[in-house]
C-alpha positions in Angstrom: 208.9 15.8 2.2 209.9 19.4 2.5 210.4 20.8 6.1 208.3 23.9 7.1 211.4 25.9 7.1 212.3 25.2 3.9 209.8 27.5 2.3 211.4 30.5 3.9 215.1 29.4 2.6 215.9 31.6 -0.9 216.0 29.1 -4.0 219.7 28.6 -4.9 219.5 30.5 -8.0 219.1 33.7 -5.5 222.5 33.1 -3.9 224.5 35.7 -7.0 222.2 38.6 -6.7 224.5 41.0 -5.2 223.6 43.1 -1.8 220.3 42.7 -2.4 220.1 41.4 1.4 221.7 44.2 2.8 220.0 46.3 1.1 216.1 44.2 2.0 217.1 44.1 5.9 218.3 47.7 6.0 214.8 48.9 4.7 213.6 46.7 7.0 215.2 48.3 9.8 214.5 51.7 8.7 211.0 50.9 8.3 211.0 49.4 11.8 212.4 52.6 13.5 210.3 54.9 11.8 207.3 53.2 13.3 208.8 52.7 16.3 209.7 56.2 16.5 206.3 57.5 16.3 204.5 54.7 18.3 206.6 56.4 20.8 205.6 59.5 20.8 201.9 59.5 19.0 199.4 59.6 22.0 197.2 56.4 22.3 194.1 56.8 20.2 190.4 55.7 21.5 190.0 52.7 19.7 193.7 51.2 20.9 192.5 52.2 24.6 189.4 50.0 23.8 191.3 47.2 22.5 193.5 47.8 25.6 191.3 46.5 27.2 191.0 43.1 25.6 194.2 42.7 26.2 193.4 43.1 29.9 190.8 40.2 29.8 191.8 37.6 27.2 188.8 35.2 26.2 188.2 33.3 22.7 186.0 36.4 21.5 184.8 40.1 22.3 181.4 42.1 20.6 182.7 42.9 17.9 186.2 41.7 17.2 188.1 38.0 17.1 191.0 37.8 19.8 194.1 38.0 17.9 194.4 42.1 19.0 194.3 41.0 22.7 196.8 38.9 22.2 198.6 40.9 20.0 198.7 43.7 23.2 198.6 41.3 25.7 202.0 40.1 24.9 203.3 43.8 24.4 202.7 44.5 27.8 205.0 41.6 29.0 207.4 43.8 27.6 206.4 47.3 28.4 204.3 50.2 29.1 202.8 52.8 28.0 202.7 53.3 24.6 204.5 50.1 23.3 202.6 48.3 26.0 200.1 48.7 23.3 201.8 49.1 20.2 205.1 46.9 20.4 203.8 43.6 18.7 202.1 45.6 15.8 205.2 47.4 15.1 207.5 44.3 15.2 204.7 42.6 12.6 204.7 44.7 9.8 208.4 44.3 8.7 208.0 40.8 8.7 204.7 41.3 6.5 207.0 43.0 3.8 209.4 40.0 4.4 206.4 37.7 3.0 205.3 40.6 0.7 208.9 40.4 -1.0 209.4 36.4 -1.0 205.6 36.2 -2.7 206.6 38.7 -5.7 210.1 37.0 -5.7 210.8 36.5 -9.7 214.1 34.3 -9.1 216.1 36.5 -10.1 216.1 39.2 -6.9 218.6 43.0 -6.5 218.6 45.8 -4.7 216.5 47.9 -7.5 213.4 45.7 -7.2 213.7 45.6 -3.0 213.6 49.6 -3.6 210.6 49.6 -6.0 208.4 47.2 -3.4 209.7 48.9 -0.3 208.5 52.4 -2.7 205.3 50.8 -3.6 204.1 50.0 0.1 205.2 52.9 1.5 202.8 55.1 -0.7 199.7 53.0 0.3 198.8 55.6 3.4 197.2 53.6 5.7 199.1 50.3 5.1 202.2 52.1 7.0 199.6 53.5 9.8 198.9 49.5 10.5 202.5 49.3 11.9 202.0 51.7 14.2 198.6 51.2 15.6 197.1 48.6 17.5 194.4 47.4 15.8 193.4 43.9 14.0 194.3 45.1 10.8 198.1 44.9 11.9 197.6 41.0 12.5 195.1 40.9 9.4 198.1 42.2 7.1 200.8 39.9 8.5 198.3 36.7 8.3 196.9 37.5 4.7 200.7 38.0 3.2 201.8 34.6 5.1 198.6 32.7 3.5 199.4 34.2 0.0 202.9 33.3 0.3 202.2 29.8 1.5 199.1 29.5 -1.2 201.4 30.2 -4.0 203.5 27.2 -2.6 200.6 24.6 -2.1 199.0 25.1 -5.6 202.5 24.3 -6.9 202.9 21.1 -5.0 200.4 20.6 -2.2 203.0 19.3 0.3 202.3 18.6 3.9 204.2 21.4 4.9 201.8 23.7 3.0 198.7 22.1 3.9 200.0 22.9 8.0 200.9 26.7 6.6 198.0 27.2 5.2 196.1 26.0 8.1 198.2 28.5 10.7 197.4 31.0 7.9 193.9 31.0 7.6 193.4 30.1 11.3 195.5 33.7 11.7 193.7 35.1 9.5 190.1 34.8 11.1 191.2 35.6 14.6 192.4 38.6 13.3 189.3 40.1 11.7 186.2 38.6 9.6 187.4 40.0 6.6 189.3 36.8 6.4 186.3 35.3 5.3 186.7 37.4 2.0 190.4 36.7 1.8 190.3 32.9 1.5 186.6 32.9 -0.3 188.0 34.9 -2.9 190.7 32.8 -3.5 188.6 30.3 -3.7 186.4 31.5 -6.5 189.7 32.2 -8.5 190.6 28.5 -8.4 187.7 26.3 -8.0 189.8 23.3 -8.7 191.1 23.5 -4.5 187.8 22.0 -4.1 188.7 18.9 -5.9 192.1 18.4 -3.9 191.5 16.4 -0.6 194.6 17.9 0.9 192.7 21.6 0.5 189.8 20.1 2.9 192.6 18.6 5.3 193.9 22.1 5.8 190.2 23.6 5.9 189.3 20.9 8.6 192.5 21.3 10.8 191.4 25.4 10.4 188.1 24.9 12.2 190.0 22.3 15.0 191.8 25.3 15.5 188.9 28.1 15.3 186.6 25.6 17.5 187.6 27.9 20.9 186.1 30.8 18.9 183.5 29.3 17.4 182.1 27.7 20.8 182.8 31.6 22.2 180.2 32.4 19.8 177.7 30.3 20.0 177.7 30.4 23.5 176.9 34.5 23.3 174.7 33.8 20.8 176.9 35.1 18.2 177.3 38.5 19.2 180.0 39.4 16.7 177.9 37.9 13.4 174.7 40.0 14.6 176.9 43.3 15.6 178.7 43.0 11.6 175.8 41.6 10.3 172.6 43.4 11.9 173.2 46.2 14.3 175.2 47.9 11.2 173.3 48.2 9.1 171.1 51.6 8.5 169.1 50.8 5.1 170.4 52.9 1.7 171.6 56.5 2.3 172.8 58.2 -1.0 175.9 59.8 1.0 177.4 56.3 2.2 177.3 55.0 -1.6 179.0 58.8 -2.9 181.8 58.7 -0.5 183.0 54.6 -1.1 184.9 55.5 -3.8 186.9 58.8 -2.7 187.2 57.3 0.3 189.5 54.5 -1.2 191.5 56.4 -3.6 192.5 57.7 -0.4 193.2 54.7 1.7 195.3 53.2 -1.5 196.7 56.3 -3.2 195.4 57.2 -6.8 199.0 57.0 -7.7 199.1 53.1 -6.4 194.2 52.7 -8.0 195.9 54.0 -11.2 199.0 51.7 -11.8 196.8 48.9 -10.7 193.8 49.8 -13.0 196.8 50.3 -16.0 198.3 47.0 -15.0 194.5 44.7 -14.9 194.5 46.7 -18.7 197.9 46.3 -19.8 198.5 42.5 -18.4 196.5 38.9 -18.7 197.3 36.8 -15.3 200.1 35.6 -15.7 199.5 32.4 -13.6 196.8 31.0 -11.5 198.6 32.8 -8.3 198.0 35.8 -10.4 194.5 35.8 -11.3 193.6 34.9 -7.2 195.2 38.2 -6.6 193.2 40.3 -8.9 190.2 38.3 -7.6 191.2 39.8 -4.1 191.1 43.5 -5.3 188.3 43.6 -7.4 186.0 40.6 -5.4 186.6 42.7 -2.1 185.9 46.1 -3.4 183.6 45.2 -5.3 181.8 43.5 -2.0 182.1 46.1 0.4 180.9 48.7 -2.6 177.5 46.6 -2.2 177.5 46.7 1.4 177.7 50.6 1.0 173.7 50.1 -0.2 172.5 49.6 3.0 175.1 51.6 5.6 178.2 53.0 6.2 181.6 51.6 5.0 184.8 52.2 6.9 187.5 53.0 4.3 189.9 50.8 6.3 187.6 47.5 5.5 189.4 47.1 2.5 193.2 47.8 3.5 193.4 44.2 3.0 193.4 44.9 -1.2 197.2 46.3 -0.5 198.9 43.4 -0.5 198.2 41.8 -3.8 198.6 45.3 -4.8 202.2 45.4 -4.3 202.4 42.2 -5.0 201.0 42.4 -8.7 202.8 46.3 -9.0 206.1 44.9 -7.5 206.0 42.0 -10.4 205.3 44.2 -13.2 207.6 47.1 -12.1 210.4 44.2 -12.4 209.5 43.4 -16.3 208.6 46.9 -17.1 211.1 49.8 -17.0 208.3 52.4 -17.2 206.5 51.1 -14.1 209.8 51.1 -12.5 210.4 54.5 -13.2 206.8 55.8 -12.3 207.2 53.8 -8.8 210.3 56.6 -8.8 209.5 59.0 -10.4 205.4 59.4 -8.9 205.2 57.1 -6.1 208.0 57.9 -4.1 207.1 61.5 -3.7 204.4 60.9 -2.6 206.2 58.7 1.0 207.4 62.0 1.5 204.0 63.7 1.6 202.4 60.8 4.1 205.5 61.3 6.4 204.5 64.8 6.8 200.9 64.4 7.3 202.0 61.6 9.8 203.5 63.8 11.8 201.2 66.1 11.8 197.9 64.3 11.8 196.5 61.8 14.1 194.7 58.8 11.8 191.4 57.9 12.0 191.6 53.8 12.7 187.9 53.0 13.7 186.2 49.6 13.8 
């Protein structure tokens, strides 16, 4: 039986592919300092002071969010104050969520070019950088939805032990981060109904709600303040303006550059694989779900930030079997990094519940 680890160990076939290493833990790095840089010196927003305080007082649940953001902080301040007594944990997460990002849209046959083109893809999606500088349960929702993709793609391809636990830690990650999780693993799911007909699927499912029981008492001992809050309180019947501004509102979270390769891509390409086609049943399941949920009140354009990473995942593939993606990832995208840097210097994001 393959080990845990094993997963995370390159295929030997990857071993002659050049400086491509170097050139992966570099970006990393820089990626890593940048956010670093201006966790430093960005002052704490109003929704990271509120989630401050979970950190503070740790319990299984809180109104309106799972616990994985307390924790997240809680730990942070171990290590310092201030600002990274807030931030630290969300900034050390995110280069480890393009780590997964790049060993999911791994083709076998990995180089420097294609670390470039993914490192270029992500960085153009706005307010997937802002998530590894911010404190907020997107950062853990991000890290937890790349590690159940990547360990998804390996179940469905063996369904080892191994991946039935991963895919347990995964999900279980994934809920305590944020509901949205719900989506995530539903939708993947739907893409591949034939999960429901392997008994090692349910194993992992049951071992997930072992796992989610602290939560899950939390709630029903507050009468499940969290489900009525997302649910309920939120909802303020049909108003034209919510349903006009969904759309604008997520060309901007994901770049029209990044909506319009992916759009080209859905028309271009059939799913290559099964993995495939539960990545395009991510993107156009979730916004497609919260588009409906703009009927009866306001959507937060961040709701959906979730969408990015099979974006780069599918874009990343493509770009690596078609030169003119490749070049328009140069050519379009990576202008584009340059324009967010500025505005994040200049502009303080807007990362509300």
């Amino acid at each position: 039986m393959k080990t845990i680890f094993s997963y995370f160990r390159p295929a030997s076939g990857q071993m002659k592919s050049g400086n491509y290493k170097t050139t992966l833990l570099l970006l990393m790095l820089i990626w890593f300092i940048i956010n670093l840089v201006q966790a430093i010196y960005t002052e704490v927003l109003s929704d990271e002071a509120y989630y401050g305080l979970f950190g503070k007082y740790l319990d299984w649940g809180y109104f309106d969010h799972p616990p994985m953001v307390a924790l997240l902080i809680r730990v942070s301040s171990l290590f310092f104050t201030g600002n990274l007594g807030l931030r630290f944990m969300t900034i050390l997460l995110q280069p480890f969520t393009l780590y997964l990002i790049w060993k999911i849209s791994d083709s076998g046959n990995p180089d420097s070019r294609k670390v470039i083109t993914l490192f270029i893809i992500a960085g153009s999606i706005s307010l997937f950088s802002v998530y590894g500088v911010f404190a907020a349960p997107d950062s853990p929702l991000l890290f937890f939805t790349a590690l159940f993709l990547f360990v998804y793609k390996r179940f469905i391809n063996g369904y080892s032990w191994s991946a039935v636990l991963l895919l347990s830690v995964s999900m279980t990650g994934l809920i305590y981060s944020k509901y949205q999780a719900v989506l995530v693993i539903g939708f993947v799911i739907l893409s591949n109904l034939r999960l429901l007909r392997i008994y090692r699927f349910w194993v992992a499912g049951i071992i997930t709600l072992v796992l989610l029981s602290p939560h899950i008492y939390w709630q029903i001992s507050n009468n499940f303040p969290g489900f009525q809050y997302h649910l309920i309180d939120r909802s303020e019947g049909l108003r034209w303006n919510f349903l006009i501004e969904y759309l604008p509102n997520q060309i901007a979270v994901f770049n029209p550059l990044i909506l319009g390769a992916v759009i080209y891509v859905f028309f271009k390409y059939r799913s290559a694989d099964q993995f495939e086609r539960s990545l395009r049943f991510q993107i156009i399941g979730i916004l497609i779900f919260f588009w409906f949920i703009s009927f009866s009140g306001h959507v937060e354009p961040h709701w959906t930030i979730v969408c990015s990473i099979p974006m780069i995942v599918i874009l990343s593939d493509k770009s690596n079997s078609n030169p003119s993606l490749s070049g328009y990832a140069r050519r379009y995208l990576l202008p584009s990094i340059l324009l967010f840097l500025i505005i994040r210097i200049r502009t303080k994001f807007n990362v509300s519940r």
